[in-house]
GUKETOR-339050 format. One record per residue (C-alpha): x, y, z. Coordinates in steps of 0.02 Angstrom, whole numbers, plus 50000, padded with zeros to 5 digits. Each point is the difference from the previous one (the first is absolute). Example, Ala and Ser with C-alpha at 12.3 -4.5 7.8 and 13.67 -1.06 7.14 Angstrom:
2
506154977550390 500695017249967 
% end
This chain:
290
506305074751169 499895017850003 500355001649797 498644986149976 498975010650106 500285015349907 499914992049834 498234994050043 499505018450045 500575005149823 499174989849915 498565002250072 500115018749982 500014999149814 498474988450007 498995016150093 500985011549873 499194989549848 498364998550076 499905019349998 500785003749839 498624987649943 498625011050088 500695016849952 499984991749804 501785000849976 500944993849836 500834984350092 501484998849863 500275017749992 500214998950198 501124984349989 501165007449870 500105019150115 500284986750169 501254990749916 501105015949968 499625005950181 500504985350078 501665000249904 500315018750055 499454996550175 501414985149985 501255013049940 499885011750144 500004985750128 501494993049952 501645001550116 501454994349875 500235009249845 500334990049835 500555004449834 499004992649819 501294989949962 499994989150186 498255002249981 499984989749840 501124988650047 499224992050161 499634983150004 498085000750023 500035014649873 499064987649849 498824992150139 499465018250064 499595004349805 498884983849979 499255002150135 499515018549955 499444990149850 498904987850101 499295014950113 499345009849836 499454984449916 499304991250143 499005016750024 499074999149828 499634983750006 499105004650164 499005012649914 499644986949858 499614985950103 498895011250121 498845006149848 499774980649957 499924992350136 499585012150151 501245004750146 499714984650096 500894989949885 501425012649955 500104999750216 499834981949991 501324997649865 501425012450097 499854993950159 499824982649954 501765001649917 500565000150161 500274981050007 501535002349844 501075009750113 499704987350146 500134985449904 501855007749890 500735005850199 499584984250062 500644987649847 501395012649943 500765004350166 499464984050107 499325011650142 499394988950134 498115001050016 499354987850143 498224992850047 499375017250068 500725009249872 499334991149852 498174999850075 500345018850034 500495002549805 498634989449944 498615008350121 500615016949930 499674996749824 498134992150031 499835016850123 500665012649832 499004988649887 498385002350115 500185020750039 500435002949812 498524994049919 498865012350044 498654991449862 498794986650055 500674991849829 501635004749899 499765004449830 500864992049921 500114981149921 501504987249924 499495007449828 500525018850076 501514995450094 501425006849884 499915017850084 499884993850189 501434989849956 501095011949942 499615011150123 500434986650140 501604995549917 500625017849977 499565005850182 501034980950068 501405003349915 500285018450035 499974996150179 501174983149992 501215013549880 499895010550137 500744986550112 500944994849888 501105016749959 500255002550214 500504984650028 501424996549863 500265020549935 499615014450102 501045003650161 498915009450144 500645015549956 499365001249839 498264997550033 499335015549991 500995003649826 499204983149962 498305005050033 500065014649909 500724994949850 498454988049972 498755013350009 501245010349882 499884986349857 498164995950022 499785020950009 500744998249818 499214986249929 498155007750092 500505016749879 499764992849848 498554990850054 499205015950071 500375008649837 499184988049900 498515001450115 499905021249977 500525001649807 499194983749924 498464999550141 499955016750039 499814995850190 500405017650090 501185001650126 499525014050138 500795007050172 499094985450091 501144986449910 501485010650058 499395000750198 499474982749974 501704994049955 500855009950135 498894993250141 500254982749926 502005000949962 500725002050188 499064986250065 500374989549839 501875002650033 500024994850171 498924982349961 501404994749906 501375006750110 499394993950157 499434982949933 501744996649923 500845005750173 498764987750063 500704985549911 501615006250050 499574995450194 500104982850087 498134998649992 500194987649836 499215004049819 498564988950012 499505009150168 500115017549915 499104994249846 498724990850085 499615011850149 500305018549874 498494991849881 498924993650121 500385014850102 499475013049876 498344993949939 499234996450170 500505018950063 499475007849818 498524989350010 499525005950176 500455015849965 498605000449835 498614993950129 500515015850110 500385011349883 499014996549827 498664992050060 500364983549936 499214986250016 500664979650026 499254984749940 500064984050149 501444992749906 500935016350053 499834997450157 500514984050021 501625005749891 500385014050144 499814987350129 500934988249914 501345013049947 500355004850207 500264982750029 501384998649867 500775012850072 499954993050185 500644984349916 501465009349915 500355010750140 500294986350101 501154991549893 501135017550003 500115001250180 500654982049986 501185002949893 
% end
């Protein structure tokens, strides 16, 4: 519980960390790109066994670790796309929504048991993240429009079920912070070019703040994925982290903008708070059962 617990608390740290970069008017991709790199040097210094290139290459998860570096990147500009379309509510929509591809591969994929409580638990959750996320009185956004949302969903599902995936059938527990850090190495690569493209062909100027923005966003970013794939590792069962880390995370960042930002809920956000504590009563119970 204690990784879940600390997974939630980075996550939600990067959600304050954006909301100020987004104040202070920082380049978001420029910041992304420095984090990236951060996070993989942060990984670097924490790890306790030393490994040569050539093990390094040849671990199991090694291909996995570089698509998903490829998802993270990607995943990331379609955020940006779909956000200047559509609006943040539905790119928030659309991520945490994706939830349900994760639940739905763990469940069909790996037969874990989900019982009466459980399922309503799961199912609560997802009206709750539905609820919080849309922070718009109406979505904009229509079945002519979809394409983007759809992607976005799609890409953000299967990163997490890869995720799952690679610790279940590749990466041994004492690989995982190698593993961690060799995603944010690849997507630090790919997020390069992109952020050259962006300064050369766009002229979009990179300054000091991108660079502190980066740093304050790549420690936390490290530990999100470290601590939620050490979370799967436990006896909780993957549809309890999945379910409880994303339902977890945008009630506490959404709290946190009311007290903090200033921010301010629709009804329907309500009700998805109240309905999101009772999912996790629900799924909490079912744990201590197990």
């Amino acid at each position: 519980m204690i990784f879940l617990l600390l997974s939630i608390l980075s996550s939600t740290f990067i959600y304050l960390t954006f909301k100020l970069l987004d104040k202070k008017n920082v380049n978001t991709l420029y910041a992304i790109v420095v984090n990236y790199y951060s996070a993989t040097v942060f990984g670097y210094i924490t790890l306790s066994n030393e490994f040569s290139v050539a093990e390094f290459l040849v671990k199991p998860w090694f291909g996995g670790a570089t698509i998903l570096g490829i998802l993270y990147i990607t995943t990331f500009v379609l955020i940006g796309i779909t956000a200047q379309r559509h609006g943040l509510s539905v790119v928030s929509v659309a991520q945490r929504m994706s939830l349900v591809i994760p639940i739905a591969f763990i469940i069909l994929y790996y037969n874990e048991p989900t019982g009466i409580l459980k399922f309503l638990g799961i199912l609560l959750a997802l009206v709750a993240v539905y609820l919080v996320s849309s922070k718009n009185k109406e979505l904009n956004v229509s079945e002519h429009n979809l394409f983007l949302p759809f992607v976005l969903f799609i890409g953000s599902g299967v990163t997490e079920t890869l995720i799952k995936y690679l610790e279940e059938n590749s990466l041994a527990e004492n690989d995982i912070a190698l593993f961690s850090m060799s995603i944010f190495l690849f997507a630090g690569i790919i997020g390069t070019v992109v952020g050259l493209y962006q300064y050369i062909v766009k002229r979009v100027r990179f300054t000091y703040k991108e660079i502190i923005g980066g740093l304050l966003l790549g420690i936390p970013n490290y530990f999100s994925v470290y601590f939620f794939v050490s979370a799967l590792k436990s006896d909780l069962g993957s549809t309890v982290v999945f379910t409880l880390n994303n339902v977890s995370i945008v009630v506490v960042a959404t709290l946190l903008g009311i007290s903090f930002f200033g921010e301010k809920l629709l009804r329907k956000n309500w009700i998805g708070i109240i309905l999101a504590i009772i999912s996790i009563i629900l799924i909490a119970i079912t744990t201590n059962q197990m």
